[in-house]
C-alpha positions as CSV (number, residue, x, y, z in Angstrom):
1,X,0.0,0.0,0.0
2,X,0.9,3.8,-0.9
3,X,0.4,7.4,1.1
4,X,-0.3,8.7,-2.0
5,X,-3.4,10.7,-2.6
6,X,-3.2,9.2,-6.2
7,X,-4.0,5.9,-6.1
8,X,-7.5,4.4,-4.3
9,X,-7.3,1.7,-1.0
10,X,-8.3,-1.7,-2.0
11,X,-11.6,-2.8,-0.3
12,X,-9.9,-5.2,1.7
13,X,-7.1,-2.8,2.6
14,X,-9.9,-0.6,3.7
15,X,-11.4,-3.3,5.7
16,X,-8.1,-4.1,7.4
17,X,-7.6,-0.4,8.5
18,X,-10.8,-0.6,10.3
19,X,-9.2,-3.6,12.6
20,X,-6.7,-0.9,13.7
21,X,-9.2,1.2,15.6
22,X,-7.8,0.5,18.3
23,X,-4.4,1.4,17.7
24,X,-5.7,4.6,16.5
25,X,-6.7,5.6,20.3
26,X,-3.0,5.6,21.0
27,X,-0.3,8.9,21.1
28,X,0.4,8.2,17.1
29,X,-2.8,9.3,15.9
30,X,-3.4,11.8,18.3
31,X,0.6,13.3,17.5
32,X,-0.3,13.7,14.1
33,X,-0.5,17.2,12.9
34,X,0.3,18.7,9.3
35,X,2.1,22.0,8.3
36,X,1.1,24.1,5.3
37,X,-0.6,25.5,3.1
38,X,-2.5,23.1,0.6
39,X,-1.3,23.1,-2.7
40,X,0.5,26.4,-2.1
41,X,3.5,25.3,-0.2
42,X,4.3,21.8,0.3
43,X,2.8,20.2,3.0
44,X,4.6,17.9,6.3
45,X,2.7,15.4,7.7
46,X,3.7,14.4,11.1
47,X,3.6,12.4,14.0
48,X,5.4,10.4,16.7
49,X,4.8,7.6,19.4
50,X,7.0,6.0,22.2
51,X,8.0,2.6,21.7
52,X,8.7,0.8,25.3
53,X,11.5,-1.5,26.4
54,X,12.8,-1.9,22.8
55,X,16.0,-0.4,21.7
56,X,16.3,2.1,18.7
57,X,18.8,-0.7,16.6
58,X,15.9,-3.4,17.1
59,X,13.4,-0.4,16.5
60,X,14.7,0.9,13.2
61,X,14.9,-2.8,11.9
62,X,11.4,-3.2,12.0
63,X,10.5,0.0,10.8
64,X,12.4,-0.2,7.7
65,X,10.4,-4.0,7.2
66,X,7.4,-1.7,7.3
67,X,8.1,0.9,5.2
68,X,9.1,-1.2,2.8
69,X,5.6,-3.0,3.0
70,X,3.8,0.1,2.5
71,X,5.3,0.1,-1.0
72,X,7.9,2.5,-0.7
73,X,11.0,2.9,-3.9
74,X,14.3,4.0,-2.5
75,X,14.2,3.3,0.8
76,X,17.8,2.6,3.1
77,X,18.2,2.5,6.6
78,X,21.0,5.0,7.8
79,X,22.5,3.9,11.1
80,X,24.7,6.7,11.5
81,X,21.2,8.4,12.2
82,X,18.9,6.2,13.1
83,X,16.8,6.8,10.5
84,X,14.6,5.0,7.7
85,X,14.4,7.5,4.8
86,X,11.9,6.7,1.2
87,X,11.2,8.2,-1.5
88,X,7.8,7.6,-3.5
89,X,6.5,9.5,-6.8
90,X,3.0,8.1,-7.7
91,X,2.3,10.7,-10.1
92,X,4.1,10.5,-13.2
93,X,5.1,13.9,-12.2
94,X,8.9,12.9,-11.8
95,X,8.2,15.1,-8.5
96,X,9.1,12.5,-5.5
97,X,7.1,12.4,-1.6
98,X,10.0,12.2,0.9
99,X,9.6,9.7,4.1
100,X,11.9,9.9,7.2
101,X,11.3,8.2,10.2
102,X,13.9,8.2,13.0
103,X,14.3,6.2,16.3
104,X,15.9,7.9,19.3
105,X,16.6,6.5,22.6
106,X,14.6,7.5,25.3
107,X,14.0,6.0,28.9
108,X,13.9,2.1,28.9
109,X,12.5,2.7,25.2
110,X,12.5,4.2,21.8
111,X,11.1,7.8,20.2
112,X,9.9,7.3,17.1
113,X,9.7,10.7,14.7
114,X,7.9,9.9,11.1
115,X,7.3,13.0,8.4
116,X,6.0,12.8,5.1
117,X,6.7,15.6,3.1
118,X,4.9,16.5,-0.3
119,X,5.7,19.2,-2.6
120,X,4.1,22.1,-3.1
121,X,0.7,21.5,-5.2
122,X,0.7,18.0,-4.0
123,X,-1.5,16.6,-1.2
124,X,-2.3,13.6,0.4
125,X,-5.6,13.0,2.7
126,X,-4.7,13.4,6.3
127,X,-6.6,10.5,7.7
128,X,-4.8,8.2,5.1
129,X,-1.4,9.4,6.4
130,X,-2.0,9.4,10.0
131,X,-3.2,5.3,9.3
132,X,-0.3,4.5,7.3
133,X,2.2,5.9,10.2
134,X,0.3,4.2,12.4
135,X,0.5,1.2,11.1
136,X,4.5,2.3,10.1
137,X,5.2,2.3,13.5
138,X,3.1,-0.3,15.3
139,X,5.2,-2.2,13.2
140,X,8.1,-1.8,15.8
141,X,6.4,-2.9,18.6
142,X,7.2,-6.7,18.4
């Protein structure tokens, strides 16, 4: 599955999301917040959730398994920052949506930071985005 605005959920992908209620009720849905001006300036979609007793190596493993499922081109894991970064360009424009998710230490767990950034005249609908990083990042918690 995509972010992208550009291309329509399955019917059984939509199905699935609504499983994930639940997970919805925790601090990544309600972090999620979005800076811009639609299709004016380009627009950052944001969020972030704590991940307990796991550490940011074991963290950023499983996040990059997940972004990867979410359909993602380009995407490397950079250790040196603890960071998954992605790169996805559904529409034909040759003009890319950037991904970056990091994974900090904090207490007995791990910080995780995901932004989504489009380019100006490019949007993406919020409630789609705040799913998809939710499901990004409940992806660590195994």
């Amino acid at each position: 599955m995509r972010f992208s605005a550009l291309r329509s959920l399955p019917l059984a992908a939509g199905l699935a999301l609504a499983s994930l209620a639940p997970a919805l009720a925790q601090p990544c849905a309600s972090n999620f917040k979005v800076d811009g001006v639609p299709m004016v300036t380009g627009l950052s979609y944001r969020t972030w959730d704590l991940i307990p007793n796991r550490q940011p190596a074991a963290v950023l493993s499983d996040l990059g398994a997940a972004v990867s499922a979410e359909g993602f081109a380009d995407m490397r894991i950079d250790k040196a920052t603890s960071a998954v970064l992605a790169i996805q360009e559904t529409t034909g424009s040759g003009r890319p949506q950037t991904l970056r998710i990091t994974a900090r230490k904090n207490g007995k767990g791990t910080r995780v930071d995901a932004v989504f950034v489009v380019q100006a005249g490019q949007v993406a609908p919020e409630d789609y985005v705040r799913k998809a990083f939710c499901r990004v990042i409940g992806g660590a918690r195994s």
